[in-house]
C-alpha positions in Angstrom: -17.8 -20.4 9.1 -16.0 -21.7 5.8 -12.9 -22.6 7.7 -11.2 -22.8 3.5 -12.4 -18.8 2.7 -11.2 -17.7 6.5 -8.0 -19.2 5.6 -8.1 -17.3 2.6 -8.7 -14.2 4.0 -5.8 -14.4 6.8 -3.5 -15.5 3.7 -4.5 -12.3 1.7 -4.1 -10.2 5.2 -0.8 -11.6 5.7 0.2 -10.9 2.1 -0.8 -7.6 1.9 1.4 -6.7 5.4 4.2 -9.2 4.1 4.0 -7.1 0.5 4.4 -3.6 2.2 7.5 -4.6 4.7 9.2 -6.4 2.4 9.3 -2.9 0.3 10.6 -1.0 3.6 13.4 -3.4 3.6 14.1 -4.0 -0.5 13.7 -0.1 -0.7 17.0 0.5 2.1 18.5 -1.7 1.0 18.9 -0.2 -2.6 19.8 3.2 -1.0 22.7 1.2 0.0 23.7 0.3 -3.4 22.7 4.0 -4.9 25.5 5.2 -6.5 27.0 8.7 -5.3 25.0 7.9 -1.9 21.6 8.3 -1.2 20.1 11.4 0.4 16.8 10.6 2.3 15.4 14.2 2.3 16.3 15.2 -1.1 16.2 11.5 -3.4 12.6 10.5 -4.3 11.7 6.8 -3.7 11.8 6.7 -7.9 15.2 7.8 -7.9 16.5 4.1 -7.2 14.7 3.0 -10.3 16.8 5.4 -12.4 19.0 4.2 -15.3 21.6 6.5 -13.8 22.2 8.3 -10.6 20.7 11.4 -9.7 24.0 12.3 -7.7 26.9 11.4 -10.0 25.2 10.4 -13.1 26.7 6.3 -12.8 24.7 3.6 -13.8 22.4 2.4 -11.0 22.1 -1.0 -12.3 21.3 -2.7 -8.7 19.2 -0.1 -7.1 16.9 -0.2 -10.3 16.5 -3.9 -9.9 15.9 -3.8 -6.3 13.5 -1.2 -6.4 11.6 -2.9 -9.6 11.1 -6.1 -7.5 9.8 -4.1 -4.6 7.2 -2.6 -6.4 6.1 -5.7 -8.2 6.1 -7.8 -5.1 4.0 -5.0 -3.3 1.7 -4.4 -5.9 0.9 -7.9 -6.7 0.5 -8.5 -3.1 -1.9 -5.5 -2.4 -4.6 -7.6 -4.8 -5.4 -10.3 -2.5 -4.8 -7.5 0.7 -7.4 -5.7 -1.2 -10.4 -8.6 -1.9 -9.8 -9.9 1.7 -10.3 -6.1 3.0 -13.7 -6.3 1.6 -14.7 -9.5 3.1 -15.8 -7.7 6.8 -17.2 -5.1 5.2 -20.7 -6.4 4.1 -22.9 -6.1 7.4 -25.2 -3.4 5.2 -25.3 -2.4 1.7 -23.8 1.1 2.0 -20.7 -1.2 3.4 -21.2 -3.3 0.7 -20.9 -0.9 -2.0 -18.3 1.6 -0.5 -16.5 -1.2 0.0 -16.8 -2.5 -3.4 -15.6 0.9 -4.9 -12.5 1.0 -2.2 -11.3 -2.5 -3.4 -11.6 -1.2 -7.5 -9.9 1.6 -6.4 -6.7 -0.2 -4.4 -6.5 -2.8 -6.8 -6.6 -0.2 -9.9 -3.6 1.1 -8.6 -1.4 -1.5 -8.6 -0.3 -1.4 -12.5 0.7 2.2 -11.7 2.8 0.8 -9.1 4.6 -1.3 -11.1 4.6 0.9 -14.1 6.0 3.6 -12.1 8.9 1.1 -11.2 9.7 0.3 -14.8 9.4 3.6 -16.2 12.9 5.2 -15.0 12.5 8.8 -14.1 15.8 10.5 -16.1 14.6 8.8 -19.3 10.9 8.2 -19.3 9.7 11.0 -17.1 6.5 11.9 -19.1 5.1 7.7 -18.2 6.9 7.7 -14.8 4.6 10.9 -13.8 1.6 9.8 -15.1 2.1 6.3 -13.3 2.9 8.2 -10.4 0.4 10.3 -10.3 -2.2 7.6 -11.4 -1.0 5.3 -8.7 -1.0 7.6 -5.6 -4.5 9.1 -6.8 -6.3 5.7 -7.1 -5.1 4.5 -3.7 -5.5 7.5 -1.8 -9.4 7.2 -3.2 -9.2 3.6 -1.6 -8.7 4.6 1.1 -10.9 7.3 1.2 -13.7 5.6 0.6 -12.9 2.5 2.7 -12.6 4.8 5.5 -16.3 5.7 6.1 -17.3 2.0 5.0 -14.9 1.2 8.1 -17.1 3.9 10.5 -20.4 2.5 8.9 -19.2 -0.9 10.5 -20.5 -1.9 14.0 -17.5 -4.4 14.1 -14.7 -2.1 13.2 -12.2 -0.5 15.5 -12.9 3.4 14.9 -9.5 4.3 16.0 -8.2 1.7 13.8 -10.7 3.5 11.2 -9.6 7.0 11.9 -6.5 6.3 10.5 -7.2 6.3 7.3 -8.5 10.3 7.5 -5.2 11.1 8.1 -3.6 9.0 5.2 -5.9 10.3 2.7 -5.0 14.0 4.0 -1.7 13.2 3.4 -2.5 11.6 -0.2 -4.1 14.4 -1.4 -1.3 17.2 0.2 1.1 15.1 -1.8 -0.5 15.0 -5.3 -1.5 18.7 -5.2 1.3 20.9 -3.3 4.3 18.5 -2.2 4.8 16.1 -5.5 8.4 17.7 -6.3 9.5 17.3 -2.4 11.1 13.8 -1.5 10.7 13.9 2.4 7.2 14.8 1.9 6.7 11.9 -0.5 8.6 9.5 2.0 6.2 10.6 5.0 3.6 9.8 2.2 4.3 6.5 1.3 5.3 5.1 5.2 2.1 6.4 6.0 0.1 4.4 3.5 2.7 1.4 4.3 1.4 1.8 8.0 -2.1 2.2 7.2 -1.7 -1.7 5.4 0.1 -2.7 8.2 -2.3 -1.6 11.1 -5.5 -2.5 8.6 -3.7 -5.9 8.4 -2.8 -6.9 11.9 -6.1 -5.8 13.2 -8.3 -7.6 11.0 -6.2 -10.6 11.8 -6.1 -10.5 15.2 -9.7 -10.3 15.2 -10.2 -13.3 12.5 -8.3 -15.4 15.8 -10.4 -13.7 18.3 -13.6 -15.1 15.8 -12.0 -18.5 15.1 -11.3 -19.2 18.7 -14.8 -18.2 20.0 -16.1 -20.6 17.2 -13.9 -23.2 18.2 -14.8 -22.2 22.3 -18.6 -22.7 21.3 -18.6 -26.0 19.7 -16.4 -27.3 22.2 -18.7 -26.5 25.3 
């Protein structure tokens, strides 16, 4: 074993569930700061990157900022998530390549994420949808198509796997029926956080389990 890539790899794991909680927190903490008060059911997550509030029409100046970082942080974060990802999935070529195509995919989306962030709804809708749009659709494919690279695996949880049939569901609900409803979008978006999050912990819980039973063999 490379002991320099596994390191690596645990770094880009740890990165990628770092990226996604710190957006949890960043992203409450600008409904704090929303002016007029934030609603959970009826403001959209791209309503704290507004230039002015949905609710009383004030400048959000702090939300905006808040909610810019969040997204940059997350997005940059879900590249090296996304090349480690790949790393335990190359037992056969099908893995291989689905798992090829899954990584293009969830790294293709982060520009959208942070495009979506800096184009503020109420003044650049037309760019803020696309990015949107753009950003939700690449990812959801990502995971799409990681999920039966994840199934093809001998190694891989298929509970942990199954997950992902249920994000990608939810993906493609949101782009085509629920786009224009916020609680939908926020069940969304904590479900793709999740998905990170359990993808994450898993796979480094299991790089331990590896290290250790290396470490257990060349000791005895």
């Amino acid at each position: 074993m490379d002991t320099n890539k596994s390191n690596l790899v645990r770094i880009g794991y740890w990165l990628g569930v770092i990226g996604v909680i710190q957006f949890i927190i960043l992203t409450i903490i600008a409904m704090f700061t929303y002016p007029g008060g934030y609603s959970f059911t009826h403001n959209f997550f791209s309503s704290l990157g507004r230039m002015s509030s949905a609710n009383n029409h004030m400048p959000s100046i702090a939300s905006r900022i808040i909610f810019i970082i969040a997204c940059t942080i997350t997005a940059i974060m879900n590249i090296p998530f996304g090349l480690a990802l790949r790393t335990n999935l190359k037992d056969t070529m099908s893995e291989k390549i689905l798992s090829w195509i899954g990584t293009i995919l969830s790294i293709g989306s982060t520009p959208f994420l942070f495009l979506l962030s800096i184009f503020p709804a109420d003044v650049r809708f037309g760019p803020h949808m696309l990015a949107t749009r753009l950003f939700f659709l690449l990812f959801g494919l990502g995971v799409i198509i990681y999920t039966p690279a994840f199934f093809l695996s001998k190694r891989y949880n298929k509970v942990v796997a199954s997950y992902g049939i249920l994000v990608a569901i939810m993906a493609i609900l949101y782009m085509s029926l629920f786009i224009f409803n916020a609680l939908f979008q926020k069940f969304t978006i904590y479900m793709m956080i999740l998905w990170v999050i359990v993808q994450g912990v898993y796979l480094l819980k299991r790089k331990e389990s590896e290290i250790k039973r290396l470490y257990n063999s060349r000791t005895f």
